[in-house]
N, C-alpha and C positions, 0 to 999 in steps of 0.2 A: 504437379501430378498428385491425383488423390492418392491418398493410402487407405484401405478396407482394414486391416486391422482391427483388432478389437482394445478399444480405451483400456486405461488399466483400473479404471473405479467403475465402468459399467456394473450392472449390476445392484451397485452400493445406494443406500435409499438416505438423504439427508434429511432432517426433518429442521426448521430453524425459528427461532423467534427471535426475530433480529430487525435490529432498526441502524439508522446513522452509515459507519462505514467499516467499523472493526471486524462484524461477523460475517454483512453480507459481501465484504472481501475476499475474506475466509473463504464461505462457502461459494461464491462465483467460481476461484478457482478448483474446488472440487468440483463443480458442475463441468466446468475446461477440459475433467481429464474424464469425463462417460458418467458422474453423479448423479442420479434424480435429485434434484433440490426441491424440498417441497416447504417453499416462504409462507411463514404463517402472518398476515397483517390483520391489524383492526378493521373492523369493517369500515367502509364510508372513508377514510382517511390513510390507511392503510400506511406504511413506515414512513414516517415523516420527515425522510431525505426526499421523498418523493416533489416534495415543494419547496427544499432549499433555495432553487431558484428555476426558473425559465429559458437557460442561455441555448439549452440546445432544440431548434424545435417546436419550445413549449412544454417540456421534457425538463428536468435537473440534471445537471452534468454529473454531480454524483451518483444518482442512481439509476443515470446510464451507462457509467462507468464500472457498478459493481452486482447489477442486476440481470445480464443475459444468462438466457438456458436455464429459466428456474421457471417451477410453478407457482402461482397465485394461489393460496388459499384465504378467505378470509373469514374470521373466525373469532368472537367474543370470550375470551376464555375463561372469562369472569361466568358468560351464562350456565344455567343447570346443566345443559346436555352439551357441551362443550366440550365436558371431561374426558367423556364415553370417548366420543369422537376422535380428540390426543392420545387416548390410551389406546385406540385402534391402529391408528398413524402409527406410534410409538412400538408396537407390535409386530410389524413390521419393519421397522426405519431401523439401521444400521448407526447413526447418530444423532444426537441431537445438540445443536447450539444454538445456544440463546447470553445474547448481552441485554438484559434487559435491565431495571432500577435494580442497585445491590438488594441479595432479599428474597425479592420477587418472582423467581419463580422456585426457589423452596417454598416461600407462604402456598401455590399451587400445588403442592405437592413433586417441584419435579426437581427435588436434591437431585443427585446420582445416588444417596442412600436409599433413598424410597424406591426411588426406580430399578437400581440395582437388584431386588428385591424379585422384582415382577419380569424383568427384562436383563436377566443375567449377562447379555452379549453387547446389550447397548454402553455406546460410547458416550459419555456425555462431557461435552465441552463448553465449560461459562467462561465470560469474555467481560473482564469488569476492570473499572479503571484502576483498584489496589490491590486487588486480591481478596482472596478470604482468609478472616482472620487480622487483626491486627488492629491500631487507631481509627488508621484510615478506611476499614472495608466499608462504611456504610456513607463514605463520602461521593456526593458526583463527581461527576469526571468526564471531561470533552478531550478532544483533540489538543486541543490551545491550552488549556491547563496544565493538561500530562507532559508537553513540549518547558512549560515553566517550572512545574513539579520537580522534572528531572535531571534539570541543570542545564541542557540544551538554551533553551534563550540567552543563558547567560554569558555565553559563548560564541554565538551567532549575530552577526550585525556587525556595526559601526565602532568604532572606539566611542561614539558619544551617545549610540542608543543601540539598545540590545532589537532582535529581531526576530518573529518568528519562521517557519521555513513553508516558502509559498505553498506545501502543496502538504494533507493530513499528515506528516509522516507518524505520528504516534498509534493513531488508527492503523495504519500500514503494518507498521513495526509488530502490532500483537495478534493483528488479521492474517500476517504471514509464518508467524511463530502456531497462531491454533491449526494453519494451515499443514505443517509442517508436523506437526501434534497428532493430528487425527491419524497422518498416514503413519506415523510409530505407533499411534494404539490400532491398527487396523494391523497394521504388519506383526503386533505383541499380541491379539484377540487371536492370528492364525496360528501363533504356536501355544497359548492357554487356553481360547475357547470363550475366555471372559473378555466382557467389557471393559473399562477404564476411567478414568474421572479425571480430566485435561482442566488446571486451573491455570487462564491465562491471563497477566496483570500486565495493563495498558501502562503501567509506571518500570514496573522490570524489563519486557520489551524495550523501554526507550533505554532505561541505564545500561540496557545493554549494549547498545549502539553509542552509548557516553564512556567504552573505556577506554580511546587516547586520551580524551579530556581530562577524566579521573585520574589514571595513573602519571598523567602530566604532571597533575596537581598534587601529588601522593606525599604524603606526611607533611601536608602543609604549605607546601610550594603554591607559588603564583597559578593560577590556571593561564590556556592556553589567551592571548588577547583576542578580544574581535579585531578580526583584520576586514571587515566588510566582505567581499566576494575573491577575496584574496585568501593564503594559508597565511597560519597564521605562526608557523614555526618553518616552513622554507619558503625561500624567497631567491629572487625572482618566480611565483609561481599565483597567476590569479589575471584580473584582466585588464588591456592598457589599450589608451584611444591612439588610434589609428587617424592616420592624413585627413583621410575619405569622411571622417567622421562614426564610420563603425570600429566596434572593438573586437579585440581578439584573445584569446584565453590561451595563453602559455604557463608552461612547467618544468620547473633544471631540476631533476634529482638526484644530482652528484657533480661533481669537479671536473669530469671528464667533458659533461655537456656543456658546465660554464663557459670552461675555456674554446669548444665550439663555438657557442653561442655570442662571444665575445670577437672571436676571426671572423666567421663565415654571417653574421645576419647585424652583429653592430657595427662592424668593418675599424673593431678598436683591439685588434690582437693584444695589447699590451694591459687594456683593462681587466683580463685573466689574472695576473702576477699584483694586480693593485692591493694593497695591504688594507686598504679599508674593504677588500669584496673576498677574496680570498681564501674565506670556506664559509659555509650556509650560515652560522651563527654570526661572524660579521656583518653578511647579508641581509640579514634580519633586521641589525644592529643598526646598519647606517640605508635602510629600505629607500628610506627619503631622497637621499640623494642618489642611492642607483637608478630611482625609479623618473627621476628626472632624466638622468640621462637615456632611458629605453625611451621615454617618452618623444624628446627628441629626436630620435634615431628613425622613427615609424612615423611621428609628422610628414615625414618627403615621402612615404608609401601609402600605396593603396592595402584595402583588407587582401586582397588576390597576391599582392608583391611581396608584403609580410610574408603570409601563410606559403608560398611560393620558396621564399629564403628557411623560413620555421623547417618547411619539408626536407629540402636539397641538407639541412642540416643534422637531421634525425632528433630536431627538438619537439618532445609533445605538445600538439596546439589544438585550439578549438575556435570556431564560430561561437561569437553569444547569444544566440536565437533566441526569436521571440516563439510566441506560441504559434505565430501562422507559416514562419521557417519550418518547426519541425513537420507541422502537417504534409509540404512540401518535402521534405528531407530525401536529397539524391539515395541515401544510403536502407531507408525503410523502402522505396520504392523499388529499389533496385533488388532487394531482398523479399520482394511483393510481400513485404509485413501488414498490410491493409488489406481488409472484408469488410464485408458488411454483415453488419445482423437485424432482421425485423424487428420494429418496435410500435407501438400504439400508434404513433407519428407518422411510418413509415420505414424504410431503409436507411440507418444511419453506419457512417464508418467507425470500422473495429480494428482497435491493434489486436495481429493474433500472438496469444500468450509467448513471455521472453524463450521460452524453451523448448525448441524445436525437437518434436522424435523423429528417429527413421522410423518409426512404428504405428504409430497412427497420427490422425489428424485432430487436432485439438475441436469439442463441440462449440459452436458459435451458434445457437439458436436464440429464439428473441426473446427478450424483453416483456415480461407480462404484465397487463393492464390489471387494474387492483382488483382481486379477485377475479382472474379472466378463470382459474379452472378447479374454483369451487365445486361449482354442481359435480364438476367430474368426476372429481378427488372422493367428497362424499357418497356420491354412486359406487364409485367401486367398493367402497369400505362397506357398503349396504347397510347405508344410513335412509331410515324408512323415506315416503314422499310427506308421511305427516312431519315426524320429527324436520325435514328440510323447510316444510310449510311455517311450521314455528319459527323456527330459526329465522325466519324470512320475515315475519310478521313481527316478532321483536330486535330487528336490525340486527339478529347476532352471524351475518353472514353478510 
């Protein structure tokens, strides 16, 4: 059932120069909750996730992933009359973010100092792998680096080769913190009236997501081991092959569930009281050999039989699904978590955002083609037809 409601960021005007995945993360989900996103891209090439690859479509998965319900601008910012045009934008626009080269857009003139100046209200949020200030601020920084930088790899994988984690999470990690940023300086602008200056480091984000690891580690201690897809400090907890040939993801987090776990699904009551198993850290201790014996126990089952026994016992378990399980997933469908939203391509499917209101309906609009709503943008600003004839005639649009 729709809900009419009104978003809770309609209204609000984002302005962004943003490329890869950290900001136009960010800002996606500001557009989810009623944002104008208005994407500033290079002309001709426009953010160059745009060509990370072709898997959806003809399209990149990433920025179909992080690019619905925004506008297209495209826009040379280097050219003479460029300026004009962002400080028009900027005049209106309630934010702006930009992760561009450390630098780069102070050399522009678009500190928060400068801007501050002209644009008392505006929020401005920059998105850089170390921050400002410090050795590293003028260093690059990807996704996979910040994940090595931060001690993460070190930690993740195998005992005999570290691993990074299949999917940007460092990107993530600081795309949901400026996320998260904006709406406290939007919610601080309504009781001071002033803008804000949000500095978010792609390397802080993640250590901040590194402190069990850290304080694992604390005053010198061993860190946690790579235990592959397993924990790496309880045990039995991670995933174990099954009869059928599939595997299953189970988790004990406590002595109560052991000794379930040990009656009702290994059918070894007496394996609870065994002195080599008999609290988590033993567990840990001799993994090897328990984990032999689970192994055994689930050869004579199927994934249905396990998971079946896992239930009737109240032990946490999971399927290991691949990427075309979840598309499938009884539990998204059944929760009609999947839309569609427009895209250059066509109608592709959309997860709708984790966090359902009773209040409105989260915006799913499309995906814009590079520069689809320049002419528009600059029309409204009333930007001349010459001034757009130039712009046009030296590619700065």
């Amino acid at each position: 059932m729709k809900k009419a409601g009104p978003r809770p960021l309609d209204g609000i005007t984002v302005v962004s120069l943003e490329h890869a995945i950290a900001a136009p993360f960010c800002t996606r989900q500001l557009a989810d909750n009623g944002a104008r996103v208005i994407k500033v891209e290079r002309p001709g090439v426009g953010d160059f996730a745009r060509k990370y690859d072709e898997r959806t479509r003809g399209m990149a998965s990433h920025f179909v992933w992080t690019n619905r319900s925004k506008e297209s601008l495209t826009l040379d910012l280097k050219h003479e009359d460029a300026g004009p045009i962002l400080n028009e934008l900027l005049a209106e626009a309630d934010v702006l973010v930009q992760n561009l080269a450390p630098g780069a857009a102070a050399r522009m003139g678009l500190s928060f100092e400068a801007l501050h100046e002209r644009f008392p209200k505006l929020i401005v949020c920059d998105i850089s792998g170390y921050g400002e200030g410090g050795p590293y601020e003028t260093k690059k920084a990807y996704d996979l680096l910040i994940q090595s930088e931060s001690g993460f790899i070190s930690v993740t994988g195998s005992p005999d080769a570290p691993a990074k984690a299949g999917c940007s999470i460092a990107d993530i990690a600081a795309g949901s913190y400026a996320y998260s940023s904006i709406l406290n300086a939007l919610l601080l602008r309504h009781k001071t009236g002033l803008g804000s200056h949000l500095d978010v480091s792609m390397l802080e984000s993640m250590v901040e997501w590194m402190s069990f690891p850290l304080y694992y580690a604390f005053e010198g201690q061993s860190p946690p081991p790579r235990a592959g897809a397993a924990h790496a400090t309880i045990y039995p907890y991670g995933p174990f092959p099954v009869g059928d040939g599939s595997n299953v993801m189970l988790g004990l987090q406590n002595e109560r569930e052991w000794q379930v776990f040990c009656e009702k699904v290994l059918n070894q009551p007496a394996l609870a009281k065994d002195p080599r198993y008999d609290s988590t850290s033993k567990r840990v201790a001799n993994r090897d050999g328990l984990r032999g014996l689970i192994v055994d126990a689930f050869a004579k089952m199927t994934i249905d039989e396990v998971i079946e026994a896992l239930e009737k016992a109240q032990i946490a378990n999971a399927r290991v699904n691949e990427m075309k399980d979840v598309w499938a997933h009884p539990q998204l469908k059944a929760r009609q978590r999947w839309t569609e939203v427009q895209t250059p391509v066509g109608a592709l499917p959309a997860l709708l955002p984790p966090a359902t209101s009773s209040a409105f309906d989260a915006r799913m609009d499309p995906i814009p083609a590079i520069g689809e709503h320049t002419l528009a943008i600059l029309k409204s600003l009333g930007v001349s037809d010459e001034i757009i004839a130039k712009l046009e005639a030296a590619k700065a649009i």
